[in-house]
N, C-alpha and C positions, 0 to 999 in steps of 0.2 A: 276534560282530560287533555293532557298535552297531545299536539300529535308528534307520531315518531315515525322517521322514516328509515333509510339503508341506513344512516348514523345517526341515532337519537342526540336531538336537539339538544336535550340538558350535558350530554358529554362535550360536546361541538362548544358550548356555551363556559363549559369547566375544562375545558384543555386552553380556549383563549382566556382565562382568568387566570391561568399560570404564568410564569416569569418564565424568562428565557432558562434558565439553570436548570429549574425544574422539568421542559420540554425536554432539554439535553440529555438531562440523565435517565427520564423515562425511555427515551428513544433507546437509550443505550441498553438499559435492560429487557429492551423488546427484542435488542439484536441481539444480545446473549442468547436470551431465550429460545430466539430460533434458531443460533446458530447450534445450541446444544442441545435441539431436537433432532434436526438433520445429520450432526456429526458425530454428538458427544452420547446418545442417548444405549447405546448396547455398551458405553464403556467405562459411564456414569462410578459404576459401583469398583470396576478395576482400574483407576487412574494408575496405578504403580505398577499395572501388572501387563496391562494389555495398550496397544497402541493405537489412536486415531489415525484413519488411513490403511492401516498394514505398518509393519515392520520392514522397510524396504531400504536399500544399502546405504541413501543418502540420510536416514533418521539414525543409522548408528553413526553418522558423521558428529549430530547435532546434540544425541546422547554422551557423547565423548566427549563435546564443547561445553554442555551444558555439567558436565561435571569436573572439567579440569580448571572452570573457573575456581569454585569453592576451594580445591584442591589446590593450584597456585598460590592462592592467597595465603593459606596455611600454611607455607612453606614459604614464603616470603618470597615466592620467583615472580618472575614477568609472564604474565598469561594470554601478550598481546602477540611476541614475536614465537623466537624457536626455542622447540622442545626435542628435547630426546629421549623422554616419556614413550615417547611411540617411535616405529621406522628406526628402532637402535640398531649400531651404535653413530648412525650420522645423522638421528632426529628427524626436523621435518620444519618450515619455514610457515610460522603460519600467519603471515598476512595474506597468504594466497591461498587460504582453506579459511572457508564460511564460517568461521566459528563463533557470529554472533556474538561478539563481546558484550554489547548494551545489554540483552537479555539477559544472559548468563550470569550479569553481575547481578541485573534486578530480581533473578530471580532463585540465586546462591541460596538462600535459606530456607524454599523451598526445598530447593535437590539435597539440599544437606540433609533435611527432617523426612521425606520421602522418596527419593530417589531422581537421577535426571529425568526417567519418564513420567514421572508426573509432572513436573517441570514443562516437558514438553509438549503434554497433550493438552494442559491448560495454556500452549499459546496457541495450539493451535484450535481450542475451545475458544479465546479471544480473537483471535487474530481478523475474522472475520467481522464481527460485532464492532473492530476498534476502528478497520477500516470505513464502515456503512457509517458508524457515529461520528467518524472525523467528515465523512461526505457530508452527513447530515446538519453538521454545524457550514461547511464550505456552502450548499444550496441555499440555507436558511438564512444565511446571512446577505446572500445576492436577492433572494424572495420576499423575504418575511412571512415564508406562508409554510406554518409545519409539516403540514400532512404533505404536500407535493415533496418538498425537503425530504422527507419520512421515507418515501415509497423510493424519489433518488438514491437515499443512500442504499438503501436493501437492493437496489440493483446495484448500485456500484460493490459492494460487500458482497454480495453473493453472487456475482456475477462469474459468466466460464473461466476466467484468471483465477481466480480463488479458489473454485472448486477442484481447477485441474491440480492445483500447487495443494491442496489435500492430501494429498498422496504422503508428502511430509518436508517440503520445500520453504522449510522456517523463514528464515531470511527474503525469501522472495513476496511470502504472506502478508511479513509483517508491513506493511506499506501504507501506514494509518500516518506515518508523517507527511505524507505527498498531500493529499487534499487538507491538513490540516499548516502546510507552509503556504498553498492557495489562500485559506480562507485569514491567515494574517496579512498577505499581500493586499486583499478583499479590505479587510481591515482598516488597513492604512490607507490606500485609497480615498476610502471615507472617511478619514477622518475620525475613524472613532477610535484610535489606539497613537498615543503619542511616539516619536519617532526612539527615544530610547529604549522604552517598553516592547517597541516593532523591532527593535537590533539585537533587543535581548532573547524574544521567546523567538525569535526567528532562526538563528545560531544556536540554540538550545537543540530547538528542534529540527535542525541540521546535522545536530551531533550528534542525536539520538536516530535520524536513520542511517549515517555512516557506520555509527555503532552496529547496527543490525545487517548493515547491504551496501558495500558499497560499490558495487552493480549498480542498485536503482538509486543512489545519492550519484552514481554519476551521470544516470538516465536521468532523473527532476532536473540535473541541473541543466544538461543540453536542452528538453524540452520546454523548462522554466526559462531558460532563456528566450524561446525563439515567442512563445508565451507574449514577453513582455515587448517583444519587438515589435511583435504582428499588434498588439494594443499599442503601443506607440503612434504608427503609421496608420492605425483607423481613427483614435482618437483627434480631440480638437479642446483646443480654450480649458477653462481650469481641469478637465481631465487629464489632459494630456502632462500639463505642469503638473498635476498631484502621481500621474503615473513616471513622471521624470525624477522627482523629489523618494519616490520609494524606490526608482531601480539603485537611486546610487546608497540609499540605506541598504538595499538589497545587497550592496555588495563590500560595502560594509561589514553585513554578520557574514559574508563569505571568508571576509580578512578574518573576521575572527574563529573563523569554526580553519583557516588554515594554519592560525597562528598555533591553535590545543591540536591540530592532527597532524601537524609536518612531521615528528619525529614518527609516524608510523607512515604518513606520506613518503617520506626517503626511504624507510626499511623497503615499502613496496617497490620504487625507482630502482633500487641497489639490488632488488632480486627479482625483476622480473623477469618469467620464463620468455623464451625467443619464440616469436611466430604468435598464432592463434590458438588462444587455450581451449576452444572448441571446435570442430566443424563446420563449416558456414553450413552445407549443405542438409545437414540434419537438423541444425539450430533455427531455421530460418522457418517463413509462412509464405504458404501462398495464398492470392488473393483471394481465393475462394472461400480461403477458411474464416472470412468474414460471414459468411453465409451458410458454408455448408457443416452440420456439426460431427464433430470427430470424438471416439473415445474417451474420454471416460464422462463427455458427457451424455447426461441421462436419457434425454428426448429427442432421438430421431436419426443417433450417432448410426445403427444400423441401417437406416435404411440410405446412407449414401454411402456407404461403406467400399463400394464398387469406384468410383468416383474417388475418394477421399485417401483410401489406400495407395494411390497416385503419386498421392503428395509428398515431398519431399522431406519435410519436417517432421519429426517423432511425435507421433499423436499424443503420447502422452504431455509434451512439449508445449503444445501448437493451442495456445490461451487468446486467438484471435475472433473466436464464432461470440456476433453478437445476434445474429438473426436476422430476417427479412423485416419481423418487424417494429425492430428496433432503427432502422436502418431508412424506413417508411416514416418513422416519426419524425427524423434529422433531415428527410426531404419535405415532408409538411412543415417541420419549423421553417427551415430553408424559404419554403413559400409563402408563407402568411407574415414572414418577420422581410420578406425581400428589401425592403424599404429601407432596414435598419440598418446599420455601418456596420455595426456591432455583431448582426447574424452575420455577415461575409467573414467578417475574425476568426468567427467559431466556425464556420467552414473551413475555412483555411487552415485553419488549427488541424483542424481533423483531417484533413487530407494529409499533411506533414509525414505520417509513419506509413501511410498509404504508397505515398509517393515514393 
């Protein structure tokens, strides 16, 4: 009889006799799966009727987005700039309202045949899964080793960011393009993706998270930048020239993802509001909330509740808690990797938004 232990041998033996595709896509519907146990499962049967999250003021932003696309189009108007649909009779400017254009379009004949809320509750049924399985292809690709990749991404995908932005924060969710421009940069690196293939899907997928946020397409790009600089300056000898050879591709599909979005790049310049469209003070983290956990997450938010109420940023907001010990494991890598050029990067790295 074979023996079996916490993971029987013959699974372990038939997950490594898969191909990479197949890894991918399994992983992918592991993360659905969980993610529509945790989120989707009391609303399974009412997609059109009931909302994942609650119905809270910023999901009629994205209800409204997600149906004036379809609506546009049938009317032959522009769905990207202003409307006087709404806010009549002087309209409303909407490169400066979240309105998810990428989605809205992909996901038009949904909203047509059942409404925007179904529309919506199926991204935000994905949105976590697309995340964990674009991490999961980004680890797997620096590893080779599925199951650690696996378990990375379901943290990265279901991590406190996600969960807080549940609420119903489309745009900020969908951020399955960031580790998945990583793991083409990854890519190229090695070699294993040719340099127009790298300009092509890389600018695609530039354009598809401007489409969605472009908030966090202007956050990848300040932190992708500093990214490849801090790799620059640790690397050496053909690293360093194979990391020199991809930044200037890298910028590259930046010309091209400026040359399809300038006409909505200038709308934004020619209408930007004056000042700060936020509060710093409410918007912002303090450092504690790397540690201490704050509302709406699930395990422990109460009990520093005394502490954390303190804090200057809107709890619901404040997507900074990763825990003691998660935090315990980046100073064990820290220490067993000290040796490597490369562990110092990734420090560095990480301290950047700290700092």
């Amino acid at each position: 009889m074979e023996e079996v232990g916490p993971v029987p041998r013959a699974f372990i033996r038939r997950l490594r006799a898969t191909g990479p595709v197949e890894k991918a896509f399994g992983a992918f519907v592991v993360y659905a799966t969980i993610s529509g146990l945790l989120y989707v499962r009391n609303v399974f049967a009412h997609m059109e009727t009931w909302c994942i999250g609650g119905c809270h003021s910023d999901t009629m932003v994205y209800l409204w987005s997600l149906r004036w696309m379809p609506f546009a189009l049938s009317q032959g108007l522009n769905p990207l700039f202003t409307t006087h649909y709404i806010w009549a009779p002087q309209g409303i400017d909407l490169v400066w309202v979240t309105t998810i254009p990428g989605p809205s379009f992909v996901l038009a004949p949904v909203t047509s045949i059942w409404g925007p809320l179904a529309s919506d509750n199926l991204i935000l049924w994905l949105a976590p899964a697309l995340a964990a399985w674009a991490c999961y292809l980004l680890c797997n690709q620096l590893t080779s080793r599925p199951l650690p990749a696996f378990a990375a991404g379901a943290i990265f995908g279901f991590s406190t960011y996600v969960g807080h932005h549940m609420r119903g924060h489309v745009n900020l969710l969908l951020m399955f393009c960031v580790p998945l421009a990583c793991y083409l940069v990854v890519r190229r690196v090695q070699g294993r993706i040719g340099p127009q293939a790298f300009v092509l899907l890389l600018a695609l997928t530039l354009v598809g998270q401007f489409s969605i946020s472009t908030e966090i397409f202007a956050t990848m790009t300040v932190f992708g930048g500093i990214a490849l600089l801090l790799a620059l300056l640790f690397a050496s000898g053909e690293v360093r020239r194979a990391l020199w050879s991809t930044t200037l591709l890298t910028g590259v599909a930046y010309l091209i993802v400026l040359v399809i979005t300038s006409p909505y790049l200038l709308e934004v310049i020619r209408n930007r509001p004056p000042g700060s469209l936020r509060p710093l003070g409410p918007n912002s983290v303090d450092l504690l909330s790397y540690v201490l956990p704050r509302s709406p997450t699930w395990l422990g938010a109460g009990t520093f509740l005394e502490t954390t109420r303190r804090f200057s940023g809107l709890a619901q907001d404040d997507t900074a808690y990763i825990g003691p010990a998660f935090i315990a494991i980046v100073g064990l890598f820290a220490w067993f990797g000290r040796r490597s050029r490369w562990t110092w990067m990734l420090i560095a790295f990480i301290l950047v938004p700290v700092v």
